[in-house]
C-alpha positions as CSV (number, residue, x, y, z in Angstrom):
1,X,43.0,-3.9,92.3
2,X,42.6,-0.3,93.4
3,X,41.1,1.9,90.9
4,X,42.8,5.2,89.6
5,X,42.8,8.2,91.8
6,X,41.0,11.6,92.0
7,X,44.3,14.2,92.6
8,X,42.2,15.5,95.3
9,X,42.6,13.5,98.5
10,X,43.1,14.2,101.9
11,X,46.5,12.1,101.7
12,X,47.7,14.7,98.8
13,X,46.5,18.0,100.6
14,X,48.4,17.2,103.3
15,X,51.6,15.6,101.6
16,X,51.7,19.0,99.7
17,X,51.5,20.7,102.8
18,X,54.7,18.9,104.5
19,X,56.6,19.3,101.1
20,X,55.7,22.9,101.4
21,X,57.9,23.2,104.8
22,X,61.4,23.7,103.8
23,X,62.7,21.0,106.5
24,X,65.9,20.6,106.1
25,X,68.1,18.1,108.6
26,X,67.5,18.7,111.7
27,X,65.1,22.2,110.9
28,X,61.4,20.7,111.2
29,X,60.1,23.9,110.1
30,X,56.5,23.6,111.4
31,X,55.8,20.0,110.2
32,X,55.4,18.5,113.1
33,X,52.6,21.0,114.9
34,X,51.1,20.6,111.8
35,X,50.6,16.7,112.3
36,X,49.9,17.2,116.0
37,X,46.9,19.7,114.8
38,X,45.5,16.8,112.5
39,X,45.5,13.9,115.1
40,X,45.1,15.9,118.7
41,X,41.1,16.6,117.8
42,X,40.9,12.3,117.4
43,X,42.7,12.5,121.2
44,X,46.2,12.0,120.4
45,X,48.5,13.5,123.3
46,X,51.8,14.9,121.9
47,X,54.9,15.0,124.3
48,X,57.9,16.9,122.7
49,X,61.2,14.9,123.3
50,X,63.4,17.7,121.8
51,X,67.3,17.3,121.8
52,X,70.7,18.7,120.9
53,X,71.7,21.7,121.1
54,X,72.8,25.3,118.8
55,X,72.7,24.0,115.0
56,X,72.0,20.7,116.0
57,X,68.7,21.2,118.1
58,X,66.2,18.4,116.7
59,X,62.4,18.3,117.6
60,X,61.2,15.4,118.5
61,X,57.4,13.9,118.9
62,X,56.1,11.0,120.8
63,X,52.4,11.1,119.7
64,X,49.9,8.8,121.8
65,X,46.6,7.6,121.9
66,X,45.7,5.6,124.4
67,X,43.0,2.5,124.1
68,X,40.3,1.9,126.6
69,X,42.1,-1.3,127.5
70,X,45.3,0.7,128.9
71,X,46.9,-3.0,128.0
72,X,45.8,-3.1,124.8
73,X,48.2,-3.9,121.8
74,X,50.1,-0.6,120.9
75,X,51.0,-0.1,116.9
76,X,53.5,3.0,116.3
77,X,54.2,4.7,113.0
78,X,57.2,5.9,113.1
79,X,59.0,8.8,110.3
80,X,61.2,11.4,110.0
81,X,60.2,15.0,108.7
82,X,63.5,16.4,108.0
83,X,64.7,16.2,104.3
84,X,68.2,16.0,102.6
85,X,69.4,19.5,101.2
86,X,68.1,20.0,97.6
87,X,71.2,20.6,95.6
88,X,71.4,23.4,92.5
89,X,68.0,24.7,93.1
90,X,68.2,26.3,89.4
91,X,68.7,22.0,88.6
92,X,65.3,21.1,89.6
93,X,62.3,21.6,86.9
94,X,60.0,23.2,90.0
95,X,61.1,25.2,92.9
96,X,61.9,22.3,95.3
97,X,59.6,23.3,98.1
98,X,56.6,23.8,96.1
99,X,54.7,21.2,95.4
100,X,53.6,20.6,92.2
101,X,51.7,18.5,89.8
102,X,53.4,17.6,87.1
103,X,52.3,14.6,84.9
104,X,50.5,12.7,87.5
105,X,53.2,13.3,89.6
106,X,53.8,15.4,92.8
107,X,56.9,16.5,92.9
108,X,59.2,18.4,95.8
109,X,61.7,17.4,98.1
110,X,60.5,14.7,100.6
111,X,57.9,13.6,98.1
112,X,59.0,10.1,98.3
113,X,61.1,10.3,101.5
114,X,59.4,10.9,103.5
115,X,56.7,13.3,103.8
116,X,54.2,11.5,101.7
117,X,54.3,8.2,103.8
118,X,53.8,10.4,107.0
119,X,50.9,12.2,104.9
120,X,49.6,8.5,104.2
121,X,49.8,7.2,107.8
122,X,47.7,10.9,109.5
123,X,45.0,10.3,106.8
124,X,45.3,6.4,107.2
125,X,44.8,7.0,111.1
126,X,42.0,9.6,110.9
127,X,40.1,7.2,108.7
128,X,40.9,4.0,111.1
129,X,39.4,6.0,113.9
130,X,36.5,7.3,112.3
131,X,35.3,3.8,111.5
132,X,36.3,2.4,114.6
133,X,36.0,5.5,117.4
134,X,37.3,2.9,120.1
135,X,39.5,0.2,119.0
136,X,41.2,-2.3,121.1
137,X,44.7,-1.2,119.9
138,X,46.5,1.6,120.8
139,X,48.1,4.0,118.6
140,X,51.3,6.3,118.2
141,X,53.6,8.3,115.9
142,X,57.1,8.5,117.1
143,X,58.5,11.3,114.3
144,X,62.0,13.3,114.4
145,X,63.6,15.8,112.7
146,X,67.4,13.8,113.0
147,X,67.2,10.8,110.5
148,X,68.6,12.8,107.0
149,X,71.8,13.9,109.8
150,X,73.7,12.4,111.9
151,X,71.0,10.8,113.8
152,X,72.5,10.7,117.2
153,X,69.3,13.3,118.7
154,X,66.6,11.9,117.2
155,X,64.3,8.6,117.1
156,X,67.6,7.0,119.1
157,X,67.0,9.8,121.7
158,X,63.1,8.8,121.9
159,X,63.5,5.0,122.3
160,X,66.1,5.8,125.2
161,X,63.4,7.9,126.8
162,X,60.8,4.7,126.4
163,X,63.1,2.9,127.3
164,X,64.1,4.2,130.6
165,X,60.3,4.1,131.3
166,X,59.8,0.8,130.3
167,X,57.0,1.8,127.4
168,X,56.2,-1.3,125.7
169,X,55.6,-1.1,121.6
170,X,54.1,-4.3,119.9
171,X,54.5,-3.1,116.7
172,X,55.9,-0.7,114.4
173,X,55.7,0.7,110.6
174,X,58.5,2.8,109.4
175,X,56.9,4.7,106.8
176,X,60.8,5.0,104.5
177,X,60.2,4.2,100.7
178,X,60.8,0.6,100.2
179,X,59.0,0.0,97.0
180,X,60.7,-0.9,93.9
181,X,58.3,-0.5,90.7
182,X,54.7,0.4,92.8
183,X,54.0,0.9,96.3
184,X,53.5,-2.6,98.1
185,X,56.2,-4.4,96.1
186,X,58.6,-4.8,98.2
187,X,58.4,-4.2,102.5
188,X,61.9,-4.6,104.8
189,X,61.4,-6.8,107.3
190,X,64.7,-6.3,108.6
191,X,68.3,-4.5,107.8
192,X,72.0,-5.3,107.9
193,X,73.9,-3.6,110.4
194,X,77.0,-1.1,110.0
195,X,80.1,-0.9,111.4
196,X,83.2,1.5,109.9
197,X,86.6,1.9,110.5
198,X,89.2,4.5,110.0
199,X,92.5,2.6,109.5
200,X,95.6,4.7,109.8
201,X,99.0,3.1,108.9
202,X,102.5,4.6,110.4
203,X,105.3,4.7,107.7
204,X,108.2,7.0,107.6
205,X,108.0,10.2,104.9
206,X,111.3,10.8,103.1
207,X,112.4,11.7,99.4
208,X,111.1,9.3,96.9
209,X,114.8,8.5,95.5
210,X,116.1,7.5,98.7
211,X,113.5,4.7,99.6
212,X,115.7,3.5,101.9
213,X,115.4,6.0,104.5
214,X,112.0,6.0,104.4
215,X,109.0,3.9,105.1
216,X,106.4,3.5,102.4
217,X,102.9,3.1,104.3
218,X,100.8,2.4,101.1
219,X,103.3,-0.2,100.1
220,X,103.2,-1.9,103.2
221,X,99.0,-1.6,103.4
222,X,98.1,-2.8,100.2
223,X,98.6,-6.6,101.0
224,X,97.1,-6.5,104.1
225,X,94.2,-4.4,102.0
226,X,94.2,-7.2,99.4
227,X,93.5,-10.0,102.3
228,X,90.9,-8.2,103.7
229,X,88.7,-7.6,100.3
230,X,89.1,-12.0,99.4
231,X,87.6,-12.9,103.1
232,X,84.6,-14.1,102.9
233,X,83.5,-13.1,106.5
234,X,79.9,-14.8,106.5
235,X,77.5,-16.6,104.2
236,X,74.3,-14.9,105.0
237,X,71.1,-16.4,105.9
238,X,67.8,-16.9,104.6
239,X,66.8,-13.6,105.3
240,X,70.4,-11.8,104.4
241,X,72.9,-11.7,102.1
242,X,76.6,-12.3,103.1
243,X,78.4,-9.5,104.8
244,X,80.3,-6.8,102.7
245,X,83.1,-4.9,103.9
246,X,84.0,-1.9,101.6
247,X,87.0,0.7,101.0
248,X,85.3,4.1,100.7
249,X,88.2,6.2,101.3
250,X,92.2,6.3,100.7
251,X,93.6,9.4,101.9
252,X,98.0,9.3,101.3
253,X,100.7,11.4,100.5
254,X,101.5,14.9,100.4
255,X,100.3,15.9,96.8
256,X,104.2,16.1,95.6
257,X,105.3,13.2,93.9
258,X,109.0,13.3,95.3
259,X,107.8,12.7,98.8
260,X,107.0,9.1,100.3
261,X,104.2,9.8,102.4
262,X,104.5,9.4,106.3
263,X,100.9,7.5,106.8
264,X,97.9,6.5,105.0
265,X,94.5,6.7,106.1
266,X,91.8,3.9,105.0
267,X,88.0,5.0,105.7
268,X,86.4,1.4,105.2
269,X,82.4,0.1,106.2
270,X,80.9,-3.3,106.9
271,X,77.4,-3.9,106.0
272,X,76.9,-7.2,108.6
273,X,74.2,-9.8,108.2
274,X,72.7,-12.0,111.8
275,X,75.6,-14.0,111.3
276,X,78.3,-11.8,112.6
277,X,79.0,-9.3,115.4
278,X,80.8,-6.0,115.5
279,X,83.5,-7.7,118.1
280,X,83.9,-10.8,115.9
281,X,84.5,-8.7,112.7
282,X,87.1,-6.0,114.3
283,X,88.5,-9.2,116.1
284,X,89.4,-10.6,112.5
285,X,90.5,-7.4,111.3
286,X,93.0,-6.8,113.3
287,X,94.3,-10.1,113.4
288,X,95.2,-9.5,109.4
289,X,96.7,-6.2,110.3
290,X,98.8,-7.7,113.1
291,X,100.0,-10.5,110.6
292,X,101.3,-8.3,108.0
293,X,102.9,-6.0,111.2
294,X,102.2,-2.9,110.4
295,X,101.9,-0.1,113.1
296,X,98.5,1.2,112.8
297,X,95.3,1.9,114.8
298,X,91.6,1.8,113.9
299,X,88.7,4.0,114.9
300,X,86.0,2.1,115.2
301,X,82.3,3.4,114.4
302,X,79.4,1.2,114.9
303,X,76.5,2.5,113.2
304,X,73.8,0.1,114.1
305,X,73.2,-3.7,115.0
306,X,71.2,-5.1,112.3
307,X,67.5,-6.4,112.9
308,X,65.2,-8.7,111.8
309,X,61.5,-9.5,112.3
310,X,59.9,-12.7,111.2
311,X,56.9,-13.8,110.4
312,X,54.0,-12.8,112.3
313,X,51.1,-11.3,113.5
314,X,52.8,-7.6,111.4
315,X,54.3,-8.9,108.5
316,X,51.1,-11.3,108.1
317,X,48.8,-8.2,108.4
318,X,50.9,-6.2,106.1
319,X,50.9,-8.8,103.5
320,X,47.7,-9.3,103.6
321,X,46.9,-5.5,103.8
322,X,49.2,-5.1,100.8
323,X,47.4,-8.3,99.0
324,X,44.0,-7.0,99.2
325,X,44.7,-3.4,98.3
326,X,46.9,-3.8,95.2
327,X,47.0,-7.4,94.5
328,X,50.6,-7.9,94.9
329,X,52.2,-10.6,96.7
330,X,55.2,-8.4,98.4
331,X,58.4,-9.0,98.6
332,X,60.4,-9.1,102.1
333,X,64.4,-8.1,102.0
334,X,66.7,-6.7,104.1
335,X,68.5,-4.5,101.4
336,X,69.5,-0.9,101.4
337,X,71.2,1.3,104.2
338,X,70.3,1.9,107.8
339,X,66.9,3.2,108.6
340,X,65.5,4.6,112.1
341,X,64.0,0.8,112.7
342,X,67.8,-0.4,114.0
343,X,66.8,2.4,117.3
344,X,63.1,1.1,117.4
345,X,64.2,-2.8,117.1
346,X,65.6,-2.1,120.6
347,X,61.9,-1.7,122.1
348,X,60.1,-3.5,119.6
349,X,59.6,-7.0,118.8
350,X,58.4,-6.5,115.1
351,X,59.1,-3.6,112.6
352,X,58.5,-3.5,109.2
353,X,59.7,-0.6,107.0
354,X,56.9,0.2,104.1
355,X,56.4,3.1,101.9
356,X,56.5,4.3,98.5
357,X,58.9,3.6,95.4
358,X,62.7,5.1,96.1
359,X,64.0,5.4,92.7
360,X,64.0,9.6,93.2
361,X,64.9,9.6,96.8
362,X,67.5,12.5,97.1
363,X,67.6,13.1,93.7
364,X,67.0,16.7,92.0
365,X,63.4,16.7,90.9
366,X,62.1,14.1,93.6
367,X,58.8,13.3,93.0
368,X,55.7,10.5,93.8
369,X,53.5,9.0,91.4
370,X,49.9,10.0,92.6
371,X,49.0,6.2,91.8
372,X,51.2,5.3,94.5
373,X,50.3,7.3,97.5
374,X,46.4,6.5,98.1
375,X,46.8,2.5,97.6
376,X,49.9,3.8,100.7
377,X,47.1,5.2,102.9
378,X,44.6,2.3,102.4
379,X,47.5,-0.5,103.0
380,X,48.2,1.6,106.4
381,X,44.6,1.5,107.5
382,X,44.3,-1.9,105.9
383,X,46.8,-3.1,108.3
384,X,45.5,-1.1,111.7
385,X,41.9,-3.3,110.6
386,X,43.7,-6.5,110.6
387,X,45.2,-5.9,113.6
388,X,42.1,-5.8,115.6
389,X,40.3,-8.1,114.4
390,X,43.4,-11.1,114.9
């Protein structure tokens, strides 16, 4: 078991620094030089991929370091420096972009996701390569400033770039907080894919004491509506629960009550497992739609395939990595929302998300127990040992 930690550490100096950098989606605000000026004297070669444009310009870094065996394996740490807005600022206990120590505790926005993860996986990197000046593994950061927004310019802009060049990635750690209790508890080996809809149904408005010469579009919905939430669209797998599909939104009426409203407008989401498809679930939508004939149309979203990875030669040396440095024997899932790994799937044969507890992730006062973030560094460079020496 790791012992307790000095405050200190090379991992903390620099987490503090990235929490310091008010980086709100998509502004990077300096982080990621800063990173390129930690790895470029170990001879890391940054290419910028930015993208976007106006208020949506996102920086973008594809950070490499090439082996001596120009086929080596290549291992990628992948992360997002761009935070979610803070909220009240008067809410939080410290200002929220300066971080502080609080109770063996560092807290500031990003703390948990994702800054210190990216501050684990520099240090982790620096301390792999100082050991071992010439592995035979390759080694890259693919990091963005677009994962907190709408993430259509950022890591999904990248992996089309590699793509399009035919860049081959082996592996890949997302560094996103997947720990439940303590870091290592829990890793995601995988994530459910999402797919929404925006249903509107066609009625006709008219006075609400004349329903006669009108068309109720609620009325005529909620059955359909009804259908939809009993089907049991999949059963899941071993590695996935069964598929959800979820209202999130009802939007109807005029805001008088003496008018029957014209249309209603449905915002709903699937969260799919391995055992569906986005054509297979908007095929059986709109087959209960049909049925109940209502005039309508969807607008269909599709915000990532899921993924998985099983077993091997990653999750084995993350396990293991994870075993040795904390003791804990991890747990793999597939829960939660989307993450940057359904763009880096694409490329990648194995990703595995791992990082630090989420229980303050966008939360006012977001904060990282300081027992949690060196055992994060020393899993990281736990797992780059075990890699070469399979």
């Amino acid at each position: 078991m790791t012992a307790p930690i000095a405050t200190a550490t090379p991992s903390l100096t620099l987490a503090q620094a990235l929490i310091a950098r008010a980086s709100i989606t998509p502004d990077d605000a300096g982080c990621l030089p800063l990173i390129v000026q930690q790895l470029e004297p170990l001879g890391f070669q940054p290419e910028w991929l930015p993208a976007g444009e106006g208020a949506q310009w996102v920086e973008n870094l594809w950070l490499v370091r090439p082996a001596s065996d120009p086929n080596a394996p290549l291992l990628v740490f992948a992360g997002h420096t761009d935070v979610v807005p803070t909220g009240p600022v008067q809410a939080w206990t410290s200002p929220p972009f300066e971080p502080t120590l609080r109770d063996g505790r560092l807290y500031g926005r990003g703390a948990s996701d994702m800054k210190s993860s990216i501050a684990a996986f520099v240090v982790a990197v620096q301390e792999f390569l100082q050991a071992q000046p010439d592995p035979a593994l390759r080694i890259a950061l693919l990091l963005t400033s677009d994962e907190e927004g709408p993430a259509t310019h950022g890591t999904v802009h990248v992996v089309q770039t590699l793509q399009q060049r035919g860049e081959r990635l082996d592996y890949c750690i997302v560094g996103e907080p997947t720990a439940v209790r303590q870091t290592g508890d829990m890793v995601k080996n995988g994530r459910r894919g999402s797919l929404s809809g925006r249903l509107t149904v066609q009625g006709i408005q008219g006075h609400i004491a004349y329903p006669h010469l009108a068309r109720n579009p609620i009325h005529q919905t909620l059955p359909a509506l009804t259908q939809l939430a009993g089907i049991e669209w999949d059963q899941g797998n071993t590695y996935f629960p069964p598929t959800s599909w979820q209202i999130s939104n009802i939007h109807g009426g005029t805001g008088a009550t003496n008018v029957i409203p014209g249309e209603v407008v449905i915002d709903f989401n699937f969260r799919f497992s391995t055992e569906s498809t986005p054509e297979g679930l908007q095929e059986q939508v709109h087959r209960v739609l049909d049925a109940h004939a209502l005039q309508y149309r969807i607008d269909w979203v599709l915000g990532g395939q899921p993924f998985l990875t099983q077993p091997g030669t990653l999750l084995e040396a993350v396990q293991q990595a994870i075993a040795d440095e904390t003791g804990l024997n991890t747990e793999l899932s597939t829960s939660g929302g989307t993450s940057d790994g359904r763009f880096i799937a694409r490329i990648c044969p194995q990703v595995v998300e791992l990082g630090p507890p989420n229980d303050s992730i966008h939360k006012v006062d977001e904060n990282i127990a300081l027992r949690d973030l060196e055992p994060l560094k020393n899993i990281y460079r736990r797992v780059l040992e075990k890699l070469i020496a399979d």
